[in-house]
C-alpha positions in Angstrom: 130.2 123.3 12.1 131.8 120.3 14.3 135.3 120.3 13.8 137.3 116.9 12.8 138.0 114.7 15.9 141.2 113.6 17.5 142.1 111.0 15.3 141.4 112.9 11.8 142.7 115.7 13.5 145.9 113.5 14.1 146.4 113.0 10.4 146.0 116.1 8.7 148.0 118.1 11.0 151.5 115.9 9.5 150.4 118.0 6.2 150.2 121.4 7.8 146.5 121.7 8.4 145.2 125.0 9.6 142.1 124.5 11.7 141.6 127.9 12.4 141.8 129.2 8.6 139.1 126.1 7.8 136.9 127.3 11.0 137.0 131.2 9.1 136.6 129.4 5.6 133.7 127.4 6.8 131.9 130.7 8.8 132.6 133.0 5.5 131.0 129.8 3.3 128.2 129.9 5.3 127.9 133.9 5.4 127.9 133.9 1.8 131.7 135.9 2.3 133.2 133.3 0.4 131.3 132.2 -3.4 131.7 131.9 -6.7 130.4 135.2 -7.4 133.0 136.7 -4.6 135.5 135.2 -6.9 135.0 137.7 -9.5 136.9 140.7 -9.6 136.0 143.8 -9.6 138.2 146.3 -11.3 138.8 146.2 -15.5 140.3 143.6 -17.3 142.0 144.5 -20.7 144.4 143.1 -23.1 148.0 143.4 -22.0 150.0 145.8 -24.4 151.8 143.3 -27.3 154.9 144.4 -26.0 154.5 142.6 -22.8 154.1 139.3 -24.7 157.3 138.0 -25.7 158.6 135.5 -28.5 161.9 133.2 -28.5 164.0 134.3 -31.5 164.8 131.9 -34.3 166.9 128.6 -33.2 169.5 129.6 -36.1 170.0 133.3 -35.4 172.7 134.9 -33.4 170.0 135.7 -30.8 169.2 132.7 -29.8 172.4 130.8 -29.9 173.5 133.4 -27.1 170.3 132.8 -25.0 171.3 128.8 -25.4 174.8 129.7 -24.1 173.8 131.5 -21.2 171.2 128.5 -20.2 173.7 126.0 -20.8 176.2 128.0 -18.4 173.4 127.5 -15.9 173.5 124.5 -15.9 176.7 123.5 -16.1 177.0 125.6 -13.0 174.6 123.5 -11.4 172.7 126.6 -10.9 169.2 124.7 -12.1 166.4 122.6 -10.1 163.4 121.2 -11.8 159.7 121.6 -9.3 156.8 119.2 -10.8 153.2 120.0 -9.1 152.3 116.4 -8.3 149.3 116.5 -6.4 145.8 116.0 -7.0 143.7 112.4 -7.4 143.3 113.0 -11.1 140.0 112.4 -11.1 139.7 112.4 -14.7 142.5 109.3 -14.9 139.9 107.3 -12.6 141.5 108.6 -9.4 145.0 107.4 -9.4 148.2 109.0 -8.6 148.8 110.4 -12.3 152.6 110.8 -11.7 152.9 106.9 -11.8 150.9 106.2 -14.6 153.1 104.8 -17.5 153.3 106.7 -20.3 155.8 105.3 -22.4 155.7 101.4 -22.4 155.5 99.8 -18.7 158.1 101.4 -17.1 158.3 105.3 -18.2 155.8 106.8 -16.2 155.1 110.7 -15.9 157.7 111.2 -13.2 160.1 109.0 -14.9 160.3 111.5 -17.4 160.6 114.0 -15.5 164.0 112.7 -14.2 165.2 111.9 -17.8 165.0 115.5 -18.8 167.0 116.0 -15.7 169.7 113.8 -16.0 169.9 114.9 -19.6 171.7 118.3 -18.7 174.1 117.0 -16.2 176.7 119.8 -14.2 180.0 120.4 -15.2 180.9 118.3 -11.8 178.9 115.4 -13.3 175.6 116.2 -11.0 171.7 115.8 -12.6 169.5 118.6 -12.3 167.6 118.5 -8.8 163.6 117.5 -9.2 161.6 118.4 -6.3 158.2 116.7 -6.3 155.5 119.2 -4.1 153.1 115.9 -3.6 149.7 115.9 -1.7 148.3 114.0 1.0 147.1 111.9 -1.9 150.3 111.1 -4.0 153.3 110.8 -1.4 153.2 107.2 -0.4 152.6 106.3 -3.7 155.4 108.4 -5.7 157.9 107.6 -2.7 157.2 103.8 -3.7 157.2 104.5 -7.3 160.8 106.1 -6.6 162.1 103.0 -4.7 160.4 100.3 -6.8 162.1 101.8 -9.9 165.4 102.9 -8.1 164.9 106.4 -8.4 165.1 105.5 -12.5 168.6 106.1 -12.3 169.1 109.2 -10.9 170.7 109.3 -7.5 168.8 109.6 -4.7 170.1 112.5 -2.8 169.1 114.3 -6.1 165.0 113.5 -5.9 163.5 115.8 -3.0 160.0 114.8 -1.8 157.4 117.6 -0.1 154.1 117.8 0.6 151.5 120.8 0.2 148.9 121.5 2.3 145.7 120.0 3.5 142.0 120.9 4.0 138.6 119.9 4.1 135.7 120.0 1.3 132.6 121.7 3.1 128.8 121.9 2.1 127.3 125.1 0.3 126.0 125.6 3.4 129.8 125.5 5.4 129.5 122.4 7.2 132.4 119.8 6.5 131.5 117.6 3.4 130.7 113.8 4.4 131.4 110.6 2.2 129.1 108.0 2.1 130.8 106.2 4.4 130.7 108.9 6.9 134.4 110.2 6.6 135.5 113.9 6.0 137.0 115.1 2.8 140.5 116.1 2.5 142.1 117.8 -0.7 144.9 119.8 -1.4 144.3 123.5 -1.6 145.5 124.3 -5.1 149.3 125.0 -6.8 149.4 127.7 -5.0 150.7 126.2 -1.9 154.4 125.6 -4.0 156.3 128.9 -2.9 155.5 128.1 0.9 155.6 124.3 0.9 158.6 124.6 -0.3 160.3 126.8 2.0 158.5 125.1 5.2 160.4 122.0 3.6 163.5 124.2 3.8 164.1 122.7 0.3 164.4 126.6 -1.2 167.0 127.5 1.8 168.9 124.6 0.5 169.3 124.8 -2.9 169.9 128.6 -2.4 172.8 127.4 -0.4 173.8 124.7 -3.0 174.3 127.8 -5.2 170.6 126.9 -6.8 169.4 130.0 -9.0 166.2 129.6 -11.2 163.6 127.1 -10.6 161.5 125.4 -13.6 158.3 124.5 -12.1 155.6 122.7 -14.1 152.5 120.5 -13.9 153.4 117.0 -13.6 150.8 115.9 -16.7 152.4 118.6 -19.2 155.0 116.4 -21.1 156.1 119.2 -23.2 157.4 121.3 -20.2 161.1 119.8 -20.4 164.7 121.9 -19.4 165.6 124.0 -22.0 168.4 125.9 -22.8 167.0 128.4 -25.0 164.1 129.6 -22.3 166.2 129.7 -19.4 168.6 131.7 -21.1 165.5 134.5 -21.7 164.5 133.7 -18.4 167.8 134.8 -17.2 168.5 137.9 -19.8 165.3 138.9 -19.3 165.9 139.6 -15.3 162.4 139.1 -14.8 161.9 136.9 -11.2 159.4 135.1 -13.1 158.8 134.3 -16.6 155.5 132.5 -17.2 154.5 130.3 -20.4 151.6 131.2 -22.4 150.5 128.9 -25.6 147.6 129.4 -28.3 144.6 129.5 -27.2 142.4 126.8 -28.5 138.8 127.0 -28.2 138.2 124.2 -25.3 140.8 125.8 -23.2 139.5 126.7 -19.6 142.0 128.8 -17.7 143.6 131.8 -17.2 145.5 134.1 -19.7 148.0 137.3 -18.8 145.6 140.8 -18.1 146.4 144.3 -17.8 144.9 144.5 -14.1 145.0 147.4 -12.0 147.9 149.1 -13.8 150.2 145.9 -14.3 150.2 142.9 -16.3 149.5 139.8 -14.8 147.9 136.4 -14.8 144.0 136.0 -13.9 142.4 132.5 -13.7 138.9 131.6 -15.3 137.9 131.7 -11.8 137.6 135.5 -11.1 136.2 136.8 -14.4 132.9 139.0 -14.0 130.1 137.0 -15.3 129.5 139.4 -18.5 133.5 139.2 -19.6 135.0 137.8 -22.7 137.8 136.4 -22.4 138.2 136.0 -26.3 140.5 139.4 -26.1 143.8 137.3 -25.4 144.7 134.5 -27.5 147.1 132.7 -25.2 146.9 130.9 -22.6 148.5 130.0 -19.2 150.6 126.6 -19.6 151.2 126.5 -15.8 154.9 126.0 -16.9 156.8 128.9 -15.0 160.9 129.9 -14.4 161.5 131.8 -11.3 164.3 133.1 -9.9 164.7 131.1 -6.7 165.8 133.8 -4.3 162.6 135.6 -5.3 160.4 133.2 -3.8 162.3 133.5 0.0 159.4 136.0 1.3 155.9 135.6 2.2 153.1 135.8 -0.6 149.6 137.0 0.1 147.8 135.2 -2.4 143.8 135.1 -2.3 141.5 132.5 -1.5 139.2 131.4 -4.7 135.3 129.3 -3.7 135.2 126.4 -6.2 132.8 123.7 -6.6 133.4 120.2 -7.1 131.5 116.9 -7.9 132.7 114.4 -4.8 129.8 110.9 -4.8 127.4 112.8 -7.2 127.1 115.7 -4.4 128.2 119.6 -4.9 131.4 120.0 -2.4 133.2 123.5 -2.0 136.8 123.4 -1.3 139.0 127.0 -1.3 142.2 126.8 -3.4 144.5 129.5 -4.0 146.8 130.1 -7.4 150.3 129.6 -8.5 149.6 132.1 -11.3 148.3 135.0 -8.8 152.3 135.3 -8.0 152.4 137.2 -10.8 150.9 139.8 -9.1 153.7 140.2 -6.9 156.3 139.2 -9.1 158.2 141.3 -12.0 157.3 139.0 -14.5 157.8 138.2 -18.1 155.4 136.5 -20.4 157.1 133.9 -23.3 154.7 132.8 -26.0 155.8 129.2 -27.0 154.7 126.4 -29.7 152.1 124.1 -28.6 152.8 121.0 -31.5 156.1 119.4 -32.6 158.5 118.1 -30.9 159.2 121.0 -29.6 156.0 121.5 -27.9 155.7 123.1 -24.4 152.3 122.3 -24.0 151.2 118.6 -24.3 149.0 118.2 -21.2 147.4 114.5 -20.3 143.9 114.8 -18.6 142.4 111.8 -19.7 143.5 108.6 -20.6 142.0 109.2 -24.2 144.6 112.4 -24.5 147.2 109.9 -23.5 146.6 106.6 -25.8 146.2 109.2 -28.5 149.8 111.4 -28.4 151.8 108.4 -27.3 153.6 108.3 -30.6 154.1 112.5 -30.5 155.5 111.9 -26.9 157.8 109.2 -28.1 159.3 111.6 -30.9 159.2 114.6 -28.2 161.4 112.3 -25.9 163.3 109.6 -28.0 163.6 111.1 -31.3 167.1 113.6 -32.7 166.6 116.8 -32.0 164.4 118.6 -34.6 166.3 121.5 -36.9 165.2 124.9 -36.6 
């Protein structure tokens, strides 16, 4: 179980490595402690009462137009910051950063995007919505560039915050580090999961707390339809949930996790930990990864569990540990918003492969350049 030398050692400790939590993941690997069947939990899993499972009222009742008012206070108060999950190699896009991939033409890329929905819903003193990118190891050096090359696609700069998660290091089935070819370790990033402490190591969440920064909107960087809007911040808010997490139809290809009752409470559990005999069928939604949080909910400490998962790295089976952004739910008070999944006003257009996005340009296009839809 030889450690990584001086020089590796060098470079993943400016992204927080923990070599004594790899040393204990590497001896539970190897002990059998941590595996895929460890994953699974233990206690009953049933459907969470309907109750718990909450729509958006009508865009043309009195409802909802008071919901839209109290988002749009929000953020005219500037009270707003947008969080995109921007790490990962994106395997599946040929292993390129995904966030700088362009989406719309040459120059409106993923994170481009992102800071158009933000500077849509400028503050009453004239400010954008803050974006905070949590990039990897992987992605930093590239979105940085991306950000300068485009000049910060018009957004100002003291408005785009960069941080990074954290780093570890693929292992063998047996526990040993995971080789290349070329005889180099593995790095990764250890799962969305990182975000609430990332962020506060950053001191980015003591910051924007002080700015008079209230609820968060944090969403994969691939999921176009995850935008600012009014409407779902205002039930965030009313709601006085610290979190409200979005759940879409569940289509049959879907792998993920969906919204449990779980010893007593209702909460998110990932594909990941169901018992091997479980159907999973008794939900029909699905976690979007698309979350609101109250920001001054996340300034604590979360103990959230460490998953086994297997990966494909140069035709060879790696293991890397990952914990889950959704597992906060577990700690949170949370609320649970079903929302659309086609039209323009999607929440839940995802891009994993280069086919998904050649074939939903056009529905992108209307999501982002068209007049608002009625209704």
């Amino acid at each position: 179980m030889n450690g990584p030398n001086e020089q590796q050692l060098a470079f993943l400790q400016q992204y927080g490595f923990d070599a004594e939590l790899q040393k204990r993941w590497q001896q539970d690997v190897a002990a059998g402690r941590l595996s895929k069947a460890g994953n699974a939990i233990t206690g009953e899993l049933l459907a969470p009462p309907p109750s718990a499972l909450k729509k958006l009222p009508g865009s043309q009742t009195k409802a909802a137009r008071e919901l839209e008012r109290i988002g749009r206070e929000a953020l005219q108060k500037g009270e707003v910051g947008v969080v995109v999950l921007n790490g990962g190699m994106a395997t599946r896009f040929g292993g390129v950063v995904k966030g700088v991939v362009p989406v719309l033409g040459k120059e409106r890329s993923f994170l481009a995007l992102a800071v158009e929905d933000c500077r849509k819903h400028p503050s009453a003193a004239g400010a954008s919505v803050p974006l905070f990118l949590m990039n990897s190891f992987a992605t930093d050096a590239a979105t940085k560039a991306h950000f300068v090359q485009h000049g910060h696609f018009g957004a100002e700069e003291a408005r785009i915050h960069h941080f990074t998660q954290s780093i570890a290091l693929r292992m063998t089935q047996r526990g040993d580090l995971f080789k290349l070819h070329n005889g180099e370790l593995s790095p990764y990033g250890p799962g969305h999961g990182d975000f609430p402490s990332s962020f506060r190591r950053a001191g980015l969440l003591q910051s924007f707390l002080a700015a008079g920064g209230r609820w968060l909107l944090v969403r994969n960087v691939d999921n176009v339809g995850a935008r600012i809007d009014p409407l779902i911040l205002g039930h965030h808010i009313k709601s006085g949930m610290a979190a409200t997490c979005e759940l879409a139809p569940k289509w049959p290809e879907d792998v993920g996790g969906s919204p449990f009752s779980y010893l007593g409470q209702t909460q998110l559990v990932e594909q990941i930990r169901f018992p091997a005999d479980f159907d999973p069928s008794i939900v029909d939604v699905f976690n979007t990864n698309t979350f609101t949080f109250r920001a001054e909910a996340l300034d604590r400490d979360f103990d959230l569990g460490w998953y086994f998962v297997e990966k494909t790295v140069e035709e060879k089976k790696a293991v890397q540990v990952e914990h889950l952004i959704g597992e906060m739910t577990a700690h949170l008070p949370t609320g649970y918003l079903c929302v659309r999944r086609s039209g323009q006003k999607s929440r839940f257009l995802p891009m994993k492969t280069p086919d998904d996005l050649n074939g939903a340009r056009d529905e992108i296009a209307e999501m982002y350049d068209a007049p608002p839809e009625a209704g």
